[in-house]
NUVOMI-955284 format. One record per residue (C-alpha): y, z, x; residue number from 1; chain. Coordinates in steps of 0.25 Angstrom, whole numbers, plus 5000, padded with zeros to 4 digits. Layout:
BEGIN
> Y/Z/X/NUM/A
...
***
This chain:
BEGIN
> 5270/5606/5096/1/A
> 5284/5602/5104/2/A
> 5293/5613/5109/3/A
> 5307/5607/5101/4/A
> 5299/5608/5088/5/A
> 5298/5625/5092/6/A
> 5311/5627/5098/7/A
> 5317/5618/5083/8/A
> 5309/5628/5074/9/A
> 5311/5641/5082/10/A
> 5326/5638/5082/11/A
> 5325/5636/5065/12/A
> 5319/5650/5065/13/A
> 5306/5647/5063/14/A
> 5292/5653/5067/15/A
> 5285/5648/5079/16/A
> 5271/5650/5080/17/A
> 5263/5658/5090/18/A
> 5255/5645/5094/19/A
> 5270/5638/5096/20/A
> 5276/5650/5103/21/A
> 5265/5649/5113/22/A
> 5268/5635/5115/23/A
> 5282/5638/5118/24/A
> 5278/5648/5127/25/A
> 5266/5642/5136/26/A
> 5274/5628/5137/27/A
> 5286/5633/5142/28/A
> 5276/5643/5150/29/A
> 5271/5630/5157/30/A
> 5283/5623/5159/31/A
> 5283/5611/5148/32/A
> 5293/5616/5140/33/A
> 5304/5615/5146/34/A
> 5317/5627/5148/35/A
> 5326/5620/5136/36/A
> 5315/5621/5127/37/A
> 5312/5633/5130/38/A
> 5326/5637/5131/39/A
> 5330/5632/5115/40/A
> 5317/5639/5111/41/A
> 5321/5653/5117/42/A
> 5335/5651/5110/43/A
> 5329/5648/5098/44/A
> 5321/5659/5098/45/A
> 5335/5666/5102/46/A
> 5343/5663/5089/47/A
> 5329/5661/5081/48/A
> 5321/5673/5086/49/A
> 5305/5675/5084/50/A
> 5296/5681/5073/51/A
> 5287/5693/5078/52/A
> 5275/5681/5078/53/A
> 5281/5671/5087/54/A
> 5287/5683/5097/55/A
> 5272/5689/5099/56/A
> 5267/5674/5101/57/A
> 5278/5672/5112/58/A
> 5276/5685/5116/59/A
> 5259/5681/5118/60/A
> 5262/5667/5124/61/A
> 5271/5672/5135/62/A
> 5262/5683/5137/63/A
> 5249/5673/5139/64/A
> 5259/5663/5147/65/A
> 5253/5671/5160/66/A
> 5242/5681/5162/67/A
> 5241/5695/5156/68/A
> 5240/5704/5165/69/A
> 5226/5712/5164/70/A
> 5226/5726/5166/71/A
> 5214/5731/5157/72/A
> 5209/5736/5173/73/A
> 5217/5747/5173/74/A
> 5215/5761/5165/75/A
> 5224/5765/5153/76/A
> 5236/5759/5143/77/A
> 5245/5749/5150/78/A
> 5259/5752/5146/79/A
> 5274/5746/5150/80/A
> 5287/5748/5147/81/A
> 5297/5739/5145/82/A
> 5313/5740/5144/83/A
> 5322/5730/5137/84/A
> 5331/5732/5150/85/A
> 5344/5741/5152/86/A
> 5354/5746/5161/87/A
> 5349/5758/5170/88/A
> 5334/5757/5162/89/A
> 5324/5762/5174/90/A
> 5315/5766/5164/91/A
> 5303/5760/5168/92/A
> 5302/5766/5181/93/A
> 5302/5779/5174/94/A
> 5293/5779/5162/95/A
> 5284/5771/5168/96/A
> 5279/5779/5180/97/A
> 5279/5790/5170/98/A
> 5270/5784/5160/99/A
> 5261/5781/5171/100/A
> 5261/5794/5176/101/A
> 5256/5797/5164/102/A
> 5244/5788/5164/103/A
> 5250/5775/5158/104/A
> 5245/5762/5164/105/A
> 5261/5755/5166/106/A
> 5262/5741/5170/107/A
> 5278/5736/5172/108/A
> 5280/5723/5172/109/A
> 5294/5725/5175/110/A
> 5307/5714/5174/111/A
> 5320/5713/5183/112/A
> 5334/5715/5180/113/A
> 5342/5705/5172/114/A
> 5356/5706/5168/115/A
> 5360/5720/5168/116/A
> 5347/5726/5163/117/A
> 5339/5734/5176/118/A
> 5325/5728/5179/119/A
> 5314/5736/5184/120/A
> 5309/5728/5194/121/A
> 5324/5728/5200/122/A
> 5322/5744/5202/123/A
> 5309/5743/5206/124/A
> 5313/5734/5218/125/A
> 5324/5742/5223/126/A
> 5312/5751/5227/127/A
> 5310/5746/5243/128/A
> 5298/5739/5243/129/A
> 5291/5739/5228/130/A
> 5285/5727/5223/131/A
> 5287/5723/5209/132/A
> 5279/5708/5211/133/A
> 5265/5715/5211/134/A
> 5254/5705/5207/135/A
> 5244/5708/5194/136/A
> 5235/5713/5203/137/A
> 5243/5721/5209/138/A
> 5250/5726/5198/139/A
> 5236/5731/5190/140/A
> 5233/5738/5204/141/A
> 5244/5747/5204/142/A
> 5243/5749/5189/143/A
> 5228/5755/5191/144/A
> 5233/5764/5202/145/A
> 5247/5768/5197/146/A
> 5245/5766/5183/147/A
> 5261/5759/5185/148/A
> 5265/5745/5191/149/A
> 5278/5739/5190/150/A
> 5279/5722/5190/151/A
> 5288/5712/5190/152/A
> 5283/5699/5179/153/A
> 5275/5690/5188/154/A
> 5273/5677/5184/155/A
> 5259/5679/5179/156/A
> 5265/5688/5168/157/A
> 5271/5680/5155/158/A
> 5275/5668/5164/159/A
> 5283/5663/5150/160/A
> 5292/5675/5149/161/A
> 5298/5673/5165/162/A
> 5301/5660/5158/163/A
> 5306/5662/5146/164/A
> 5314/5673/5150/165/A
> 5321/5665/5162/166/A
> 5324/5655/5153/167/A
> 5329/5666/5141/168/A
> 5338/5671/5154/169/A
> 5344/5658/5155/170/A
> 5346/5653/5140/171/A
> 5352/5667/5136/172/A
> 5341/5671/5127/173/A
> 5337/5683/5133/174/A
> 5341/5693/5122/175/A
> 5332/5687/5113/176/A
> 5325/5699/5106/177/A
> 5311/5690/5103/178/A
> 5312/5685/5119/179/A
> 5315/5697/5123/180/A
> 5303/5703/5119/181/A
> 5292/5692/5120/182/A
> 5298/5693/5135/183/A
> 5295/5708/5135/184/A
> 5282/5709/5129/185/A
> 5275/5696/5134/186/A
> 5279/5702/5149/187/A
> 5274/5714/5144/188/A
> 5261/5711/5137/189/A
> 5256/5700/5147/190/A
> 5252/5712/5155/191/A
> 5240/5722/5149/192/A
> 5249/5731/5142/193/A
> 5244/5741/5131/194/A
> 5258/5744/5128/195/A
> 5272/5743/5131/196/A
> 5283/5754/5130/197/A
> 5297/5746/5128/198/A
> 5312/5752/5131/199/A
> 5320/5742/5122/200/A
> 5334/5745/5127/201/A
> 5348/5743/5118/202/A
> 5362/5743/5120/203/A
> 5373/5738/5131/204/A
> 5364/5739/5142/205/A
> 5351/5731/5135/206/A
> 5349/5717/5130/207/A
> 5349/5723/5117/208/A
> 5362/5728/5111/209/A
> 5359/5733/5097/210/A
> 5348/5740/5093/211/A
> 5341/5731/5083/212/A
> 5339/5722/5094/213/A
> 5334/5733/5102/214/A
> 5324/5735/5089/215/A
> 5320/5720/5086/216/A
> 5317/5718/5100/217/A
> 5309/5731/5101/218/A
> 5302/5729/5090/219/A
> 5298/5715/5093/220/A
> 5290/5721/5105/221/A
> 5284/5730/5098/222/A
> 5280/5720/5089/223/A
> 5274/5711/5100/224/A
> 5266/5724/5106/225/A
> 5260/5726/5093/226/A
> 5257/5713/5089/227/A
> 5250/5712/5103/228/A
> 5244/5725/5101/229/A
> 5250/5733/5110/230/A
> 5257/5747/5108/231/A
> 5271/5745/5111/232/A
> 5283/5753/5107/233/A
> 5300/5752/5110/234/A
> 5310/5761/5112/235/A
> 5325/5757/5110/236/A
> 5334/5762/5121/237/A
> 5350/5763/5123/238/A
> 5355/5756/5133/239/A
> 5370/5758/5132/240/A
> 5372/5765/5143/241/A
> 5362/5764/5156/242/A
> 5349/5772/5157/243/A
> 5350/5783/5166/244/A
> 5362/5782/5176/245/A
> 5356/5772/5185/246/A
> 5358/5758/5184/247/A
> 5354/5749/5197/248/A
> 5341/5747/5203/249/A
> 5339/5758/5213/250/A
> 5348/5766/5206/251/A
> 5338/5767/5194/252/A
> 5326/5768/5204/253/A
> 5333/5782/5208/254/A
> 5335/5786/5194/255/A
> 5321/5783/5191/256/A
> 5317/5793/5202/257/A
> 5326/5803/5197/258/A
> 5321/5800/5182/259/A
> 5305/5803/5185/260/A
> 5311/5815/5194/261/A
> 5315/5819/5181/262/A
> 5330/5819/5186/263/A
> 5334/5808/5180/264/A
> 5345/5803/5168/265/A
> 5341/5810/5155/266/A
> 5341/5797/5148/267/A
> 5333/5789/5159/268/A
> 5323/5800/5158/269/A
> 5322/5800/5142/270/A
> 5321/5785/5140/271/A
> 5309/5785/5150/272/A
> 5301/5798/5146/273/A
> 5300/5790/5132/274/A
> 5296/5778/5139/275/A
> 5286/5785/5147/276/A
> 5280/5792/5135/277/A
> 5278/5779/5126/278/A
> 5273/5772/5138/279/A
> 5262/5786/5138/280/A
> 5262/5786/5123/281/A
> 5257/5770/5122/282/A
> 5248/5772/5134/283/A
> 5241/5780/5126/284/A
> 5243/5794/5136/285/A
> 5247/5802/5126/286/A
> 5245/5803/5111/287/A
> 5261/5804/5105/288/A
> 5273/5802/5110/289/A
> 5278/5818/5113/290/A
> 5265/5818/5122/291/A
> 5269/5806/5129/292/A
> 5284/5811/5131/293/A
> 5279/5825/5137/294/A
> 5270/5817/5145/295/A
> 5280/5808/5150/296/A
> 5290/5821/5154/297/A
> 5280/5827/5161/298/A
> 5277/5817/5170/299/A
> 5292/5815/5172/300/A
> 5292/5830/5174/301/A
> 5280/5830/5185/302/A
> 5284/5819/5193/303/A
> 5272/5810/5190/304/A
> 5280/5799/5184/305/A
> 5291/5798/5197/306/A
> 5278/5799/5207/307/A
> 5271/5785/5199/308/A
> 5284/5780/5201/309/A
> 5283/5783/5216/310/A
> 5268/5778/5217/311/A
> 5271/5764/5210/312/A
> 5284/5764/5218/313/A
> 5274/5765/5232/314/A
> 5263/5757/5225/315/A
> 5272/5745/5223/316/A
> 5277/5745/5237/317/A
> 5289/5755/5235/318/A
> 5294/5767/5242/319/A
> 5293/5779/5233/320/A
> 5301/5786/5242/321/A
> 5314/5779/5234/322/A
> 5311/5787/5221/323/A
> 5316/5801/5231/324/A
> 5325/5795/5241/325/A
> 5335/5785/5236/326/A
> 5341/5781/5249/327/A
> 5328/5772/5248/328/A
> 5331/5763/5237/329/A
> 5343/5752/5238/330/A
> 5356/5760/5239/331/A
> 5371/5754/5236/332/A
> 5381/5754/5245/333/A
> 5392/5758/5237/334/A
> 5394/5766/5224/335/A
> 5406/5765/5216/336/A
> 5411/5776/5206/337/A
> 5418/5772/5192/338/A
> 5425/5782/5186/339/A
> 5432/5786/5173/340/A
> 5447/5787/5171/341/A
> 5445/5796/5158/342/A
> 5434/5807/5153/343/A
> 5427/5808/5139/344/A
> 5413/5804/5136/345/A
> 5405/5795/5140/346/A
> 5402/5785/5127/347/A
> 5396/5772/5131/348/A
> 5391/5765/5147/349/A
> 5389/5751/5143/350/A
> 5375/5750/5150/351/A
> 5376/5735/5150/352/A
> 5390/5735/5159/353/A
> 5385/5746/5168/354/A
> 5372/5735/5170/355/A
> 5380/5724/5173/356/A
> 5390/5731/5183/357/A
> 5376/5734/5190/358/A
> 5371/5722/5190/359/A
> 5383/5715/5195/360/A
> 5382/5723/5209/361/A
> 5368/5719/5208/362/A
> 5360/5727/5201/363/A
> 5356/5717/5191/364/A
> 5353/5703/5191/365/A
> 5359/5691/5182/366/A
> 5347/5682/5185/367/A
> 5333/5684/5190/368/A
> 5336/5677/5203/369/A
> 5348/5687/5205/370/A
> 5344/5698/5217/371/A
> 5347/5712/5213/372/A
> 5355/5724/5222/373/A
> 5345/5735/5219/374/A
> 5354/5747/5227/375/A
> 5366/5744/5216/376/A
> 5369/5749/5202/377/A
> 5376/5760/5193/378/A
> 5374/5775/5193/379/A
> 5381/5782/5181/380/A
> 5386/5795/5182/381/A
> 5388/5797/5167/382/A
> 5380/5793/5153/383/A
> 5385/5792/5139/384/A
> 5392/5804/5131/385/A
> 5395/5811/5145/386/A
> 5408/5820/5147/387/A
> 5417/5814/5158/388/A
> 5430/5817/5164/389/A
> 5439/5807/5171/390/A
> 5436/5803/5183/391/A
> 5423/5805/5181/392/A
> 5413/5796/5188/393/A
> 5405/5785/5177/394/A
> 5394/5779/5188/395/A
> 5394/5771/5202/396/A
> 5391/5759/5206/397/A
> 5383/5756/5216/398/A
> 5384/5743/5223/399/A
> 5381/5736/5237/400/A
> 5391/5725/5235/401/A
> 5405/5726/5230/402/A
> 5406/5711/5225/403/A
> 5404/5714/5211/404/A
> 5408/5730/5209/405/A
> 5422/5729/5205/406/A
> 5416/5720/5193/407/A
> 5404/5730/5190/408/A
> 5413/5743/5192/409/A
> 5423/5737/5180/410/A
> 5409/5734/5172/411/A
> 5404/5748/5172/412/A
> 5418/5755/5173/413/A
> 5418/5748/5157/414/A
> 5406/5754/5155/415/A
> 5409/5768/5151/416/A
> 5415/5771/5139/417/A
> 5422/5786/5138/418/A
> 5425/5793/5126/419/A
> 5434/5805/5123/420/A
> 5424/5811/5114/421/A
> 5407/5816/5114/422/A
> 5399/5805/5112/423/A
> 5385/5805/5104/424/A
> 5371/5802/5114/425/A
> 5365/5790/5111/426/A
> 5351/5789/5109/427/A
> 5340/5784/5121/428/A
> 5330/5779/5113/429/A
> 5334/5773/5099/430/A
> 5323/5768/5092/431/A
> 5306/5766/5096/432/A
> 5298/5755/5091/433/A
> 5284/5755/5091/434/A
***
């Protein structure tokens, strides 16, 4: 079997076979195929794309390229979430301490920020003193006693994906929808999951624009779930404007704690209730999905979600004590307002523009070596299909460093669009696949 021969047919548009996928997979895995090789095979694959057969057998061979994590030891249905990635998306640190409030074993293998998409990882650390680079050990420990555990990918998990992935980073195929989702579910799967809840995000602020491509890729998760026999379901989400009003790293960790205080943004609160109840519904809590949706509200509604979060927050080395007094986290320096010469209504807040005016002050990252500033970010003061008069205030920035404001504040003043007349609500959710 020689590596050109695979990269000359996968670039014809023919099928590979599982036994030559894994070959692909477990060479470049140990080094001896080399980057160029691997580079014209993933840009084949790019302009080519996979059947449903070769993206679960890429999908198994970059699970099996390290160890699977064993968590059979610990009681009940093992079940994460997982979001596609947009701006202001702190879901995660909501639906999840709320599904384990309600008895749902969550294991979050967690990623970073890349580009102008947030990372949970990122807002985690902007937490004084929590640990996201837990071993397996440790991870299953806290698991067992707090029923939730956020880690970052250690390098026993899918070993080919850290690869692949920097090497899609570096040869511009990371929208590709097939390696988009072997990444996804290979990270995923390699640890003991029942099942897995996915946020598939579309719009400006996501990797996927337009909603069939939003579909596909949900789809072909779904698909790899199934045919690995795991319950997995999707839920297409908007991202044209920002999620919530928060968009920064410390500034979402004090949207989250308002969110589970039941005081948070109506569309925060929506999107991560439904999460929540799918995550209860496939761990096999409750037996439909109204139950799970009640269930889900009430333990918004008691508190019980926002006090796990404060548990894992201290069992990860934390201080709860940021979820009730701000002044704790990493603060800016300096806020700057941008108004709006002319009133109407809202009609559009390009989510990708407000992403990359945060990341540019720094809270966001270009590479993975980049450090990031978690005190920065945006706050919005309004949503889409708001009344506004002049004058009004849009959001503030909040930076530490002026070097690059001037350059962000134009990036978010093109943001908001205003209309002179009502504009029709745009739906949260669009589509499930299951």
């Amino acid at each position: 079997m020689r590596t050109v021969d695979l990269i000359h047919r996968k670039r014809d548009g023919e099928e590979l076979s599982p036994e030559e996928i894994q070959y692909l997979v477990d060479n470049y895995t140990r080094g001896e195929i080399p980057d160029y090789q691997m580079s014209a095979f993933l840009m084949a694959v790019y302009y080519s794309s996979m059947s449903d057969r070769e993206v679960s057998a890429m999908t198994e061979s970059m699970m099996h390229s390290g160890s699977i994590v064993d968590l059979s030891s610990i009681p009940g249905t093992k079940v994460d979430k997982h979001s596609t990635g947009g701006v202001g998306d702190k879901t995660s640190l909501i639906a999840s301490p709320i599904a384990a409030a309600a008895g749902v074993v969550v294991p979050m293998i967690s990623g970073r920020a890349l580009g102008h998409t947030g990372g949970t990882l990122d807002k985690l650390e902007s937490i004084p003193g929590f640990r996201t680079d837990l071993t397996i050990d440790e991870f299953r420990a806290l698991l067992t006693e707090h029923q939730l555990a956020f880690i970052g990918q250690t390098p026993e998990v899918a070993p080919a994906d850290g690869k692949l992935y920097a090497l899609r980073d570096s040869t511009a195929t990371v929208e590709s929808i097939p390696l988009i989702a072997t990444s996804i579910m290979s990270k995923k799967l390699a640890v003991g999951l029942d099942a897995l809840v996915l946020d598939v995000k579309v719009g400006s602020g996501a990797f996927m624009k337009k909603q069939v491509e939003a579909r596909r890729l949900a789809q072909m998760m779904v698909g790899i779930g199934r045919r690995l026999d795991k319950r997995v379901q999707a839920l297409i989400t908007d991202m044209n404007q920002p999620l919530g009003y928060a968009v920064g790293n410390a500034l979402e960790v004090m949207e989250v704690s308002q969110t589970l205080q039941n005081a948070g943004p109506s569309d925060l609160t929506r999107i991560s209730l439904e999460l929540a109840a799918r995550m209860m519904l496939l761990g096999k809590v409750t037996k439909t999905l109204d139950e799970a949706r009640e269930l889900a509200t009430s333990k918004l509604l008691d508190g019980s979600g926002y006090r796990k979060f404060k548990d894992v927050i201290a069992a990860q080395g934390g201080n709860p004590q940021v979820l009730d007094r701000f002044e704790l986290l990493p603060n800016a320096t300096g806020a700057q307002e941008i108004t709006t010469a002319r009133g109407g209504y809202i009609s559009g807040i390009d989510a990708e523009l407000i992403g990359q005016a945060s990341a540019m002050i720094g809270a966001g990252r270009n590479t993975k070596e980049d450090s990031i500033d978690p005190a920065v970010g945006v706050i919005l003061e309004v949503k889409v299909g708001q009344k506004i008069d002049s004058g009004s205030i849009l959001c503030r920035i909040y930076y530490t460093s002026e070097e690059h404001l001037e350059e962000a504040a134009e990036l978010v003043e093109g943001a908001f669009r205003i209309s002179q007349q009502p504009v029709d609500e745009r739906d949260l959710i669009l589509e499930v696949v299951s």
